[in-house]
MDTraj code that builds the backbone (N, CA, C; nanometers):
import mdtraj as md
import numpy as np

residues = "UNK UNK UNK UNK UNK UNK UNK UNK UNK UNK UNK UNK UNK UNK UNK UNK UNK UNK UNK UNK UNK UNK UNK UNK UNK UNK UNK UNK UNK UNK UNK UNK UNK UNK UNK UNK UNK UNK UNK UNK UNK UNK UNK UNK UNK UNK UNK UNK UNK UNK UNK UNK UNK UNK UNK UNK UNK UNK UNK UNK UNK UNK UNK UNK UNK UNK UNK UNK UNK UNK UNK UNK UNK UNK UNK UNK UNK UNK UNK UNK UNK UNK UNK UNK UNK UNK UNK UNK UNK UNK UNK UNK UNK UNK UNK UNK UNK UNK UNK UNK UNK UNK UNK UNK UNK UNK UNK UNK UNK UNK UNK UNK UNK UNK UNK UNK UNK UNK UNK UNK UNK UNK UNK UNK UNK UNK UNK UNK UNK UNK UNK UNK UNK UNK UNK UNK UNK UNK UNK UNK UNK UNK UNK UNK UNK UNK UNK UNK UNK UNK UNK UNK UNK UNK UNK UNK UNK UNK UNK UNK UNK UNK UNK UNK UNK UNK UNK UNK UNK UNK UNK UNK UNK UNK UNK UNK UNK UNK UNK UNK UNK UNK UNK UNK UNK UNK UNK UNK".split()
xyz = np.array([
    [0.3214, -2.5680, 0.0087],
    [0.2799, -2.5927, 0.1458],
    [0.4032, -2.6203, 0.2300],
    [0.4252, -2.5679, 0.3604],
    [0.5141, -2.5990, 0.4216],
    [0.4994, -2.6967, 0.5742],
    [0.5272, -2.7785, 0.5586],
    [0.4746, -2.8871, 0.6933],
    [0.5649, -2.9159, 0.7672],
    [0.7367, -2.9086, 0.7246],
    [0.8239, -2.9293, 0.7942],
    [0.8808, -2.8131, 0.8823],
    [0.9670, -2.8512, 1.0130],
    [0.9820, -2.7392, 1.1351],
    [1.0807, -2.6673, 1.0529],
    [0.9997, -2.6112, 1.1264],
    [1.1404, -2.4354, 1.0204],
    [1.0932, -2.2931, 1.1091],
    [1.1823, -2.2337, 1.1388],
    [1.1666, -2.0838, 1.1937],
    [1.0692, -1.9943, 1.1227],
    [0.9989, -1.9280, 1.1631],
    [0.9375, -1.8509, 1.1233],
    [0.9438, -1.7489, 0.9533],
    [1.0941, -1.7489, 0.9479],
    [1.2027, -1.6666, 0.8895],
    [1.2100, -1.7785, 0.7727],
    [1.2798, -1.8712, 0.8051],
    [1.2638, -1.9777, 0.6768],
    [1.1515, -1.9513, 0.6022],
    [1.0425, -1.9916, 0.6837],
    [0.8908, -2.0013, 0.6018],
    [0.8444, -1.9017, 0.5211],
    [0.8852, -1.7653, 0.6082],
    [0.8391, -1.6577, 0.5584],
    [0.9169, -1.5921, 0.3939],
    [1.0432, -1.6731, 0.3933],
    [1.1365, -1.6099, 0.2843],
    [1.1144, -1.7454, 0.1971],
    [1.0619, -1.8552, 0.2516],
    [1.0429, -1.9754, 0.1207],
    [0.8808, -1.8954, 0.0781],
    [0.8099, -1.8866, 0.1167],
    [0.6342, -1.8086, 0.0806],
    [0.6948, -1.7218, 0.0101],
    [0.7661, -1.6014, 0.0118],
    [0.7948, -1.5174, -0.0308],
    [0.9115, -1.5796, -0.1793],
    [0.9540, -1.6623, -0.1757],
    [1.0470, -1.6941, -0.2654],
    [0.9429, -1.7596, -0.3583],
    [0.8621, -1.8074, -0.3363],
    [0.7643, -1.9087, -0.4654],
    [0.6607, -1.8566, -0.4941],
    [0.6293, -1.6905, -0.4274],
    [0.5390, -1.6764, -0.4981],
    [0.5818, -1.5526, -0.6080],
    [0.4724, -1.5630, -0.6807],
    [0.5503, -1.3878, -0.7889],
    [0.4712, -1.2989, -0.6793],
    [0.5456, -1.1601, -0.7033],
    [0.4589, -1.0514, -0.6192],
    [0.3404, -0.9817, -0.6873],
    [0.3557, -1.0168, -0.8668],
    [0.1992, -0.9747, -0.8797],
    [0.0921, -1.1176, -0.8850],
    [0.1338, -1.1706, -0.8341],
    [0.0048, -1.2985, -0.8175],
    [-0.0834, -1.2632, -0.7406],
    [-0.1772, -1.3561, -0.7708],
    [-0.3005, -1.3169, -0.6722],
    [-0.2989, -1.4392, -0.6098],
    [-0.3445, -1.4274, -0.4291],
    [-0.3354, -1.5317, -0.4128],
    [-0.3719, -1.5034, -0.2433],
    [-0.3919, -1.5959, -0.1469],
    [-0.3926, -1.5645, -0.0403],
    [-0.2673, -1.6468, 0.0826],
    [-0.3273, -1.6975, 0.1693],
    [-0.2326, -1.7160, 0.2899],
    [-0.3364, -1.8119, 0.3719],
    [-0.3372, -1.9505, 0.3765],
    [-0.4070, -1.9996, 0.5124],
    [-0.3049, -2.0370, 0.5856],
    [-0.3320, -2.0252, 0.7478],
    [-0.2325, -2.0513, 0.7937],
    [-0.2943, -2.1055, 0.9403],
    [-0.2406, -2.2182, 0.9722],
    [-0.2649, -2.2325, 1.1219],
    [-0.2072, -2.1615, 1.2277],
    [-0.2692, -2.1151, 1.3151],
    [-0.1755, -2.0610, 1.4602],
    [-0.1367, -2.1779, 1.4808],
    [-0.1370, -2.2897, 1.4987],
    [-0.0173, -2.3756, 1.5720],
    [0.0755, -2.4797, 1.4688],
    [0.1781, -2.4324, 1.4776],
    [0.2552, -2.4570, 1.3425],
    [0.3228, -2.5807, 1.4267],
    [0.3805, -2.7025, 1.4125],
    [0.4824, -2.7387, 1.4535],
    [0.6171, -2.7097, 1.4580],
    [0.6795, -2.6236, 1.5767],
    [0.8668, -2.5659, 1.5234],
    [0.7737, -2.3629, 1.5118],
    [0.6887, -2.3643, 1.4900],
    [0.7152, -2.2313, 1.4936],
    [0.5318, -2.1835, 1.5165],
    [0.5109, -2.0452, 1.5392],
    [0.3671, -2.0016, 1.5334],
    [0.3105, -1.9392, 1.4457],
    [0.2007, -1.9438, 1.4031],
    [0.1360, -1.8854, 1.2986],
    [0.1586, -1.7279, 1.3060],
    [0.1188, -1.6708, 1.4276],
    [0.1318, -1.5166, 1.4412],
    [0.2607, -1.5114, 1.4596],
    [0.3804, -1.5357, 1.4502],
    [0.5603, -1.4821, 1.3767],
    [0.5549, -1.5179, 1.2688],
    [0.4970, -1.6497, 1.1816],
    [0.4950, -1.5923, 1.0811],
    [0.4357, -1.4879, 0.9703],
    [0.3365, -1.4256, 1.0572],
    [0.2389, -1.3848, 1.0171],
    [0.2922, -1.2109, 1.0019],
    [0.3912, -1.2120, 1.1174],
    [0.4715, -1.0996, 1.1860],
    [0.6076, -1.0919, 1.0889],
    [0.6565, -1.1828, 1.0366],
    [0.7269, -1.1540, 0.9672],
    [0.7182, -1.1646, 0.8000],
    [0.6086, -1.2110, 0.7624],
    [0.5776, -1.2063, 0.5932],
    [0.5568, -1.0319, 0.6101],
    [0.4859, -0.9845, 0.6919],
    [0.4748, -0.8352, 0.7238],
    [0.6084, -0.7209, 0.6633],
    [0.6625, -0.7547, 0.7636],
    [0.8438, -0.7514, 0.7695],
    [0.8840, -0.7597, 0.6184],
    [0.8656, -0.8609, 0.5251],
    [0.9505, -0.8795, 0.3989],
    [0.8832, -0.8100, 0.3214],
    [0.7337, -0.7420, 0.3726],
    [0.6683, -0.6465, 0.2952],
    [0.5198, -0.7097, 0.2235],
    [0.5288, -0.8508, 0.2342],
    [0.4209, -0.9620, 0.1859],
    [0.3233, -0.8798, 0.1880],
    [0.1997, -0.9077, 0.0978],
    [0.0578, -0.8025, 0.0743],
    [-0.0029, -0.9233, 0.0612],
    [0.0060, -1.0663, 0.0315],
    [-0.0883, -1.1635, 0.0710],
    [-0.1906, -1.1425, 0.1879],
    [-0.3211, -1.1776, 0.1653],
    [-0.4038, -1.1473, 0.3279],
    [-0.3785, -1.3013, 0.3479],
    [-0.3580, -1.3084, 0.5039],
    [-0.3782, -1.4484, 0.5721],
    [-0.4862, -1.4230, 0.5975],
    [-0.5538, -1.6032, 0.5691],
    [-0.6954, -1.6528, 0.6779],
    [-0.6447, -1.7308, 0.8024],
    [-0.6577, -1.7211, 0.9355],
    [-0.6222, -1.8256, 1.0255],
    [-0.6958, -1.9337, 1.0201],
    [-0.6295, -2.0369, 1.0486],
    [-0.6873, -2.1343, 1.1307],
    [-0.6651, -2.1965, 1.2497],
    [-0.7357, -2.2842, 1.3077],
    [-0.7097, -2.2733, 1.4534],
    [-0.8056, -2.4291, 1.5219],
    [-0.8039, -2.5259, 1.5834],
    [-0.8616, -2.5852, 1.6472],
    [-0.8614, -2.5483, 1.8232],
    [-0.7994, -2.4566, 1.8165],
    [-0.7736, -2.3754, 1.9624],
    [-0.7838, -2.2378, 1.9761],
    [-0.8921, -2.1974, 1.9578],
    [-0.8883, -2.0384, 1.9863],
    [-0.8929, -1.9374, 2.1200],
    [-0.8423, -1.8721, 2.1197],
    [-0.8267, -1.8106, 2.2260],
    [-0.8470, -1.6548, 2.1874],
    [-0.8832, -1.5901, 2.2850],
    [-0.8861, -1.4413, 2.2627],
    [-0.8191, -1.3839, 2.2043],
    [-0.6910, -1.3835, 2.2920],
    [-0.5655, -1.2885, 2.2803],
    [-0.5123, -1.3041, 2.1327],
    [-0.4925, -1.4725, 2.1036],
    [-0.4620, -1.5239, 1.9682],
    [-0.5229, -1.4441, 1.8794],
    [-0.6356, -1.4388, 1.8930],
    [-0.7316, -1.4101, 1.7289],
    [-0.7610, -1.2188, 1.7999],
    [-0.7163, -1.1826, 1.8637],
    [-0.7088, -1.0121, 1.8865],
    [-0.5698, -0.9770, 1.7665],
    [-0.4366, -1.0399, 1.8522],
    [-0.3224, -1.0057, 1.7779],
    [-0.3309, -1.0484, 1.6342],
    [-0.4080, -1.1204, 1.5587],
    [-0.3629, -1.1769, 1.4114],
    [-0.4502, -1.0755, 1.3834],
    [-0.5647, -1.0134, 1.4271],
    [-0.6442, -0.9493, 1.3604],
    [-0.5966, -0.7833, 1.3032],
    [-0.5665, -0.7614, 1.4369],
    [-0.4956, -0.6253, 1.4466],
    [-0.3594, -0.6358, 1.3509],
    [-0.2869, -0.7440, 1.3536],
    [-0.1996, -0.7672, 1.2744],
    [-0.2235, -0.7312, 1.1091],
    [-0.3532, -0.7471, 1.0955],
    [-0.3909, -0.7368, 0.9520],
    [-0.4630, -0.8986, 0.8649],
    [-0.4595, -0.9654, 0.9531],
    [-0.5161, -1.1192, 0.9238],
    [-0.6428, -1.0625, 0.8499],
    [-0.6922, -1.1503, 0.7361],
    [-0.8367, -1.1074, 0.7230],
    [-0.8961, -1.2120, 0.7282],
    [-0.8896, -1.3105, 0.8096],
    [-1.0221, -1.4274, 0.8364],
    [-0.9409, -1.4641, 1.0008],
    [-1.0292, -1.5460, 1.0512],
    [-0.9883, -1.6472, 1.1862],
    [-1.1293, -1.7227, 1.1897],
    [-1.0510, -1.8397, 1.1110],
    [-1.2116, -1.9443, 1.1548],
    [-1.1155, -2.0168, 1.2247],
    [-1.2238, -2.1004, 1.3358],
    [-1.2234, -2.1865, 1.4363],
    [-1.2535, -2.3509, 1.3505],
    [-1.1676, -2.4336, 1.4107],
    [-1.1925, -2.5720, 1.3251],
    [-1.3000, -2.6304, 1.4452],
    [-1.3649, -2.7167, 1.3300],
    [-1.3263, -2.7737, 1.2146],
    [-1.4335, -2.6432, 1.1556],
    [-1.4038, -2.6405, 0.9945],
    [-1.4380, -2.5264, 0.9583],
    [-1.5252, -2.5830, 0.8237],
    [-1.6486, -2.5555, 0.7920],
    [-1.7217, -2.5710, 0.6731],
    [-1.6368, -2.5288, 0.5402],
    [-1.6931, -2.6405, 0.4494],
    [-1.6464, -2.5746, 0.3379],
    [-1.6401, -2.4358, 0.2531],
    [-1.7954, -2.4578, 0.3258],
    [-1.8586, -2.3219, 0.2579],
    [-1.8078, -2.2153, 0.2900],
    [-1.7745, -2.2194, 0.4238],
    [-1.7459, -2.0962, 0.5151],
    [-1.5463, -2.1027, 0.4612],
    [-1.4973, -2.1746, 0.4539],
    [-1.3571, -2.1634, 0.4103],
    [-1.3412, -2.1287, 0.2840],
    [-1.4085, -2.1661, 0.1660],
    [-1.4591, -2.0947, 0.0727],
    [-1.4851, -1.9427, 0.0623],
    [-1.6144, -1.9110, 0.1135],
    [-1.6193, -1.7680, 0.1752],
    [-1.5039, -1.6673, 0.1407],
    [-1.4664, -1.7275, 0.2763],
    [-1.3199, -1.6322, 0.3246],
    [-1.2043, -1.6444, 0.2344],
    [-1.1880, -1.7625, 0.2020],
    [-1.1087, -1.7427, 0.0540],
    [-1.1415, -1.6913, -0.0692],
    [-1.2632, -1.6267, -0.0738],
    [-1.3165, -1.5734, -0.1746],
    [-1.2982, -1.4259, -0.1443],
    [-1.3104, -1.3961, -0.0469],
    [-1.3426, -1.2317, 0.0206],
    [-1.1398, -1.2021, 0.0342],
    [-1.0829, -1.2816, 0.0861],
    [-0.9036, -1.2730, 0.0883],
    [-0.8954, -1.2286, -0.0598],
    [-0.9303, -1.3121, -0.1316],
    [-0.8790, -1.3361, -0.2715],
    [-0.9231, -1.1430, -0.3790],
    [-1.0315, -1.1526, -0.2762],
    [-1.1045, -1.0093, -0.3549],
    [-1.0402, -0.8364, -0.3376],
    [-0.9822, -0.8746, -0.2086],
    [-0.9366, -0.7922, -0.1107],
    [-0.7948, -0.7883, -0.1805],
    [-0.7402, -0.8971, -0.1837],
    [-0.6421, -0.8827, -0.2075],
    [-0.6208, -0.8129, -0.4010],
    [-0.6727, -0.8710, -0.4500],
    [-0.7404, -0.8254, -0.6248],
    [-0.7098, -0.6616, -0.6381],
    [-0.7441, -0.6428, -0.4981],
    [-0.8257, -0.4693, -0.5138],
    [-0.7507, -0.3517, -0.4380],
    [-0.6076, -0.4237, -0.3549],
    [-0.4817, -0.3546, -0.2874],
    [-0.4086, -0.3604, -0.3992],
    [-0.4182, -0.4581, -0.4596],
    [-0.3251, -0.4749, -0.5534],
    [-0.3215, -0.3690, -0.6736],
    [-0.4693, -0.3505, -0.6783],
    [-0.4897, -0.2471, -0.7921],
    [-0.4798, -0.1167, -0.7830],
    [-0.4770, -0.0881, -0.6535],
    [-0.4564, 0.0231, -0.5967],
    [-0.2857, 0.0860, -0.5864],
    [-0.2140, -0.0042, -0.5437],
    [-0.0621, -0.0566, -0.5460],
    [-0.0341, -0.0007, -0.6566],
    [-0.0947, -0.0650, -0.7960],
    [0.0182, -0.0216, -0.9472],
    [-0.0334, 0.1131, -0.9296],
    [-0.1883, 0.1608, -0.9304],
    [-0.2193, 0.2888, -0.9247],
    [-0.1321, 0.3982, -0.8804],
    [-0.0848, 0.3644, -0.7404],
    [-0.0090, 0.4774, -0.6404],
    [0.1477, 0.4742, -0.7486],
    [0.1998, 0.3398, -0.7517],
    [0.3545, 0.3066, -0.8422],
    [0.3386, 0.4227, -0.9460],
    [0.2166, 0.4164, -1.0246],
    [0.2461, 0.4976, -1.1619],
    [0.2307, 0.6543, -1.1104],
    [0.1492, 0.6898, -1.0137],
    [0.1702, 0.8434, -0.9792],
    [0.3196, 0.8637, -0.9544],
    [0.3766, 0.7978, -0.8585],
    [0.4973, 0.8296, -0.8534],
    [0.5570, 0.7739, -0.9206],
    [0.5923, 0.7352, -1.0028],
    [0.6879, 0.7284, -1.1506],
    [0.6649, 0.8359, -1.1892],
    [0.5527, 0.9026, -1.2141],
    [0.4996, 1.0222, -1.3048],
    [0.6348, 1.1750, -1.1919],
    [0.5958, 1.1420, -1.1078],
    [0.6141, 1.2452, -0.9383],
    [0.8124, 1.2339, -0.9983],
    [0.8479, 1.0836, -0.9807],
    [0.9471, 1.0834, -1.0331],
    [1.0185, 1.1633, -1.1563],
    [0.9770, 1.1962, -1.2435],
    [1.0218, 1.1621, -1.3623],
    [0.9528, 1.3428, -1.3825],
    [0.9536, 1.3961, -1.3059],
    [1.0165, 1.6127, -1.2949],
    [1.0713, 1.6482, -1.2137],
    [1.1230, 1.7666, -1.3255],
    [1.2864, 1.7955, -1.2492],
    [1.2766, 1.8657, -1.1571],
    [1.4015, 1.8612, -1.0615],
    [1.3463, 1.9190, -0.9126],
    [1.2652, 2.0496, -0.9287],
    [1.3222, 2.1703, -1.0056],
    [1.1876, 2.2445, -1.0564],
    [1.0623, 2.2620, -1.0628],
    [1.0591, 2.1566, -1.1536],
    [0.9316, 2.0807, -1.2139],
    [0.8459, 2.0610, -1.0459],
    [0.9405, 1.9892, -0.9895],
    [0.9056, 1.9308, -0.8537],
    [0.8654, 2.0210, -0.7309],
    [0.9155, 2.1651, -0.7399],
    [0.9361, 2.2164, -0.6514],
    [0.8061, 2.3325, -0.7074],
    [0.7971, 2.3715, -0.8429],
    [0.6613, 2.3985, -0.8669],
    [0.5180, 2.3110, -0.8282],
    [0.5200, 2.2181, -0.8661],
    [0.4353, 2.0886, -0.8497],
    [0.3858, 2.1305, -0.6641],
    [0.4756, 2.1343, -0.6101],
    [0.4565, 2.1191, -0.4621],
    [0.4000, 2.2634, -0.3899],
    [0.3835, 2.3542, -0.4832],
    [0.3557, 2.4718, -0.4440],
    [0.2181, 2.4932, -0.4783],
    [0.1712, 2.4125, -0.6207],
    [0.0522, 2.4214, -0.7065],
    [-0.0409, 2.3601, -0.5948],
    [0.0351, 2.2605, -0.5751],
    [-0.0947, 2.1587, -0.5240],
    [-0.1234, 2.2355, -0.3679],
    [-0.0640, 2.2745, -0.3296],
    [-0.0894, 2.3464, -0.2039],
    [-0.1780, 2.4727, -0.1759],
    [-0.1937, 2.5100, -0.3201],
    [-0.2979, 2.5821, -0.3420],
    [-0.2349, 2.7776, -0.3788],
    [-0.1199, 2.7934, -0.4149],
    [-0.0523, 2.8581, -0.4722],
    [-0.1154, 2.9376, -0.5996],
    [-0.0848, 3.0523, -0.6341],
    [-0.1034, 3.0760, -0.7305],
    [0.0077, 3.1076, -0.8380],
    [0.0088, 3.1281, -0.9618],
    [0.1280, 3.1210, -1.0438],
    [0.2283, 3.2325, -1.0126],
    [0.1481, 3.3558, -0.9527],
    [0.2112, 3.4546, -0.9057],
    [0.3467, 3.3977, -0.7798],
    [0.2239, 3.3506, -0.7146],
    [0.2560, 3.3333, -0.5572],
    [0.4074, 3.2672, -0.5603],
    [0.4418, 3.1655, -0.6915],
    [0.4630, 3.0350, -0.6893],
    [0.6251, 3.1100, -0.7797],
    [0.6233, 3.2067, -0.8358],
    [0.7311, 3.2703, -0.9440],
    [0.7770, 3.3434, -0.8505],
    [0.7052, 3.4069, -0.7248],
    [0.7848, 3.5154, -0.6250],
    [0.8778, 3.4002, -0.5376],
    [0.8299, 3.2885, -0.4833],
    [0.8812, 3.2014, -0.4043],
    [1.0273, 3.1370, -0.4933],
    [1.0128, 3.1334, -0.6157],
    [1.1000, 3.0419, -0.6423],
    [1.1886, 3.1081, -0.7763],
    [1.1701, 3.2865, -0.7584],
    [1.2266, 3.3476, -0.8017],
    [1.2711, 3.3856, -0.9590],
    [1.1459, 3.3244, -1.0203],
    [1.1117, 3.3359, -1.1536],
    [0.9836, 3.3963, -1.2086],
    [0.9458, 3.4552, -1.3574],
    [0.8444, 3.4867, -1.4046],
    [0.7468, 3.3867, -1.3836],
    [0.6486, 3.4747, -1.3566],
    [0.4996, 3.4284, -1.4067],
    [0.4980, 3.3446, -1.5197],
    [0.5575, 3.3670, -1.6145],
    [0.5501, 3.3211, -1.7448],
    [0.6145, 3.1765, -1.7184],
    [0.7484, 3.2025, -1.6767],
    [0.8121, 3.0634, -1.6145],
    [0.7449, 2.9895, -1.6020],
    [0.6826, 3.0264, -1.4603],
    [0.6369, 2.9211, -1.3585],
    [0.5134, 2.8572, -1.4464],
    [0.4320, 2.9196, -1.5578],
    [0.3353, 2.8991, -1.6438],
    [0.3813, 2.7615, -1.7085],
    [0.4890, 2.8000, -1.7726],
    [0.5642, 2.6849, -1.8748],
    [0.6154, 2.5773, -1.7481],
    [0.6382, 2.5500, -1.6142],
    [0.6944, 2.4639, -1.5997],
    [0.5294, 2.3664, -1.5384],
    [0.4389, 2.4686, -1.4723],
    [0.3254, 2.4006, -1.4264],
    [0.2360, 2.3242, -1.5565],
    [0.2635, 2.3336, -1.6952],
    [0.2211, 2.2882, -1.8228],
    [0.2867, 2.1621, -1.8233],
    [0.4365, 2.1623, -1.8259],
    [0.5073, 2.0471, -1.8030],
    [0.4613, 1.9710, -1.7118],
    [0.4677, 1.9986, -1.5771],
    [0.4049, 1.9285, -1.4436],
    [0.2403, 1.8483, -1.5490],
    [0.1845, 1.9520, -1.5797],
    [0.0422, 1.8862, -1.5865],
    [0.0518, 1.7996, -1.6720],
    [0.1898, 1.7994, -1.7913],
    [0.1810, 1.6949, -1.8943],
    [0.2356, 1.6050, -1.8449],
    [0.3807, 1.5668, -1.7807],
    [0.4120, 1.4772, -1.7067],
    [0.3251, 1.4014, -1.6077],
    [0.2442, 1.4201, -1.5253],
    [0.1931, 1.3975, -1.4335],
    [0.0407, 1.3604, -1.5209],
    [-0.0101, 1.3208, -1.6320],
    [-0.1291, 1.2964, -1.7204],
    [-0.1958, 1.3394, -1.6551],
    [-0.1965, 1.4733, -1.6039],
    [-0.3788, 1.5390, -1.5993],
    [-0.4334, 1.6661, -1.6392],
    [-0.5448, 1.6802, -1.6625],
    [-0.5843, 1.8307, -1.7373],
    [-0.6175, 1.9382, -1.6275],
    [-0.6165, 1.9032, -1.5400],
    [-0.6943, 2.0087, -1.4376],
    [-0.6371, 1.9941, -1.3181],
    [-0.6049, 2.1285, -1.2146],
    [-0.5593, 2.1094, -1.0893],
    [-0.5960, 1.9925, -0.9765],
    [-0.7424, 1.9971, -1.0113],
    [-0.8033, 1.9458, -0.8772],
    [-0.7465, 1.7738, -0.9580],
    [-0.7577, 1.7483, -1.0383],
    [-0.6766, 1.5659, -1.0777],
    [-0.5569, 1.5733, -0.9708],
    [-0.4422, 1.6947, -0.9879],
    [-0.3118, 1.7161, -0.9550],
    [-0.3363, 1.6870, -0.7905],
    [-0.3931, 1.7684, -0.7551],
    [-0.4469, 1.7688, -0.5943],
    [-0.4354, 1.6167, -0.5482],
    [-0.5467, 1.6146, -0.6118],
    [-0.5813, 1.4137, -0.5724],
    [-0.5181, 1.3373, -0.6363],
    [-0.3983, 1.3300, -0.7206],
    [-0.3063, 1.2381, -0.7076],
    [-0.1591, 1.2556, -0.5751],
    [-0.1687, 1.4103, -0.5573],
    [-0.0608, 1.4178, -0.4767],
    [-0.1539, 1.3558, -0.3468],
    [-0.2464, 1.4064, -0.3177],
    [-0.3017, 1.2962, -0.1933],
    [-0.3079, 1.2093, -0.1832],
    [-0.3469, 1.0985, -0.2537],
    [-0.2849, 0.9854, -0.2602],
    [-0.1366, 0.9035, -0.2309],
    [-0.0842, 1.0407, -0.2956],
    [0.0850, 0.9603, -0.2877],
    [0.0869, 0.9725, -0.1303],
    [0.0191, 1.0990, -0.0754],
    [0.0432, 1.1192, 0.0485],
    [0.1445, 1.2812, 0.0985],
    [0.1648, 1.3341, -0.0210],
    [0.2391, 1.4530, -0.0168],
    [0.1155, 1.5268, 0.0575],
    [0.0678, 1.5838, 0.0369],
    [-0.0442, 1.6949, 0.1034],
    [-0.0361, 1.6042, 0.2700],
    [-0.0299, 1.4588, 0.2707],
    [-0.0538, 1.4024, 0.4104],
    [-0.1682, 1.4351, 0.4660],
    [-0.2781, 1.4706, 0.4319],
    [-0.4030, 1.4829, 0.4427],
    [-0.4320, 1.6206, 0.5258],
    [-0.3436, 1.6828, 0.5463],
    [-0.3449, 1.8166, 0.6184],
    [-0.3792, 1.9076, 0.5348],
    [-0.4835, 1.9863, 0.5416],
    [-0.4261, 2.1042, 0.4777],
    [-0.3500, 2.2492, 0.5250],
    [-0.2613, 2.2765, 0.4119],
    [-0.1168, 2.3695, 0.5037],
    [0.0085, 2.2822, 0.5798],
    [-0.0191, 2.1691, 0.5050],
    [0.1009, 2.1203, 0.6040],
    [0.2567, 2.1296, 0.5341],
    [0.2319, 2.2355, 0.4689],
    [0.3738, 2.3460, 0.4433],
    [0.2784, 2.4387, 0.4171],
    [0.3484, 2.5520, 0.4465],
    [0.2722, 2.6777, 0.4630],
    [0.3090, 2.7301, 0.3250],
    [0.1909, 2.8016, 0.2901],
    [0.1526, 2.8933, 0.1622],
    [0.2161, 2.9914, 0.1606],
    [0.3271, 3.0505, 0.0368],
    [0.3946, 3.1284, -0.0106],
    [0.2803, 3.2863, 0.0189],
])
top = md.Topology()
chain = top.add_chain()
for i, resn in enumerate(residues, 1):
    res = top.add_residue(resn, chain, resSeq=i)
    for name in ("N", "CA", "C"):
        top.add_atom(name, md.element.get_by_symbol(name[0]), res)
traj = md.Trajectory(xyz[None], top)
């Protein structure tokens, strides 16, 4: 807990220093801090990359206040004095939320480790497959056999743990390569 005046920046790199980053855990925080405000620090755990959800708190609410923490990414703003039950709640729903970014997080890490770990080749096939290429299409572009491009898209599929294109598809969407466009590199 931090109660003493400290910059925003202090607070945000002591939170960040004591906690582990795979913990689970949340963030209550008052908007009116003494020495500093809840929404900079809220603005800068952001900044160091923090994935904790804050709940606000507040014996003073105001519009504008509880617009910016929200949009900010806050996931509670109760008004004091605040029920148990209801602080509970929201620390239950933070705590769940947070459980379930998190799981999502190692998910995306291990695609790209996988994304990582073929050779630009490997890589530069990969990026042609998923785009919807064919093996032909994909050996004229990058100036090798059919047969090639066969043996390196086998590799791709073993590196990358999946049996079937459409897995390949939807992990590269995820990472965000396709970027949700489709054609957003144009087809060989």
């Amino acid at each position: 807990m931090i109660t003493d005046r400290a910059s925003p920046e202090c607070c945000a790199r002591r939170i960040e220093r004591d906690l582990a980053v795979d913990e689970l855990g949340c963030i209550l925080l008052d908007v009116r801090i003494p020495g500093l405000s809840g929404p900079e620090l809220q603005e800068r755990l952001s900044e160091l990359g923090s994935t904790l959800p804050i709940i606000f708190l507040t014996g003073y609410p105001d519009v504008r206040t509880t617009v910016r923490t929200i949009k900010a990414g806050a996931e509670d703003f109760l008004t004091k004095p605040v029920s148990s039950e209801a602080l509970l709640a929201a620390v239950e729903r933070a705590l769940a939320y947070h459980l379930a970014t998190r799981s999502q997080r190692g998910k995306l890490d291990a695609v790209r480790a996988h994304i990582a770990a073929l050779t630009p080749r490997e890589r530069e096939v990969f990026e042609l497959v998923i785009r919807g290429n064919t093996n032909k299409e994909v050996a004229r572009a990058i100036g090798a056999t059919e047969r090639t491009v066969e043996a390196h898209r086998h590799r791709v599929m073993e590196k990358m743990q999946v049996r079937a294109l459409a897995e390949l598809v939807s992990l590269a969407e995820r990472d965000g390569i396709l970027d949700g466009a489709p054609g957003n590199r144009p087809r060989v």
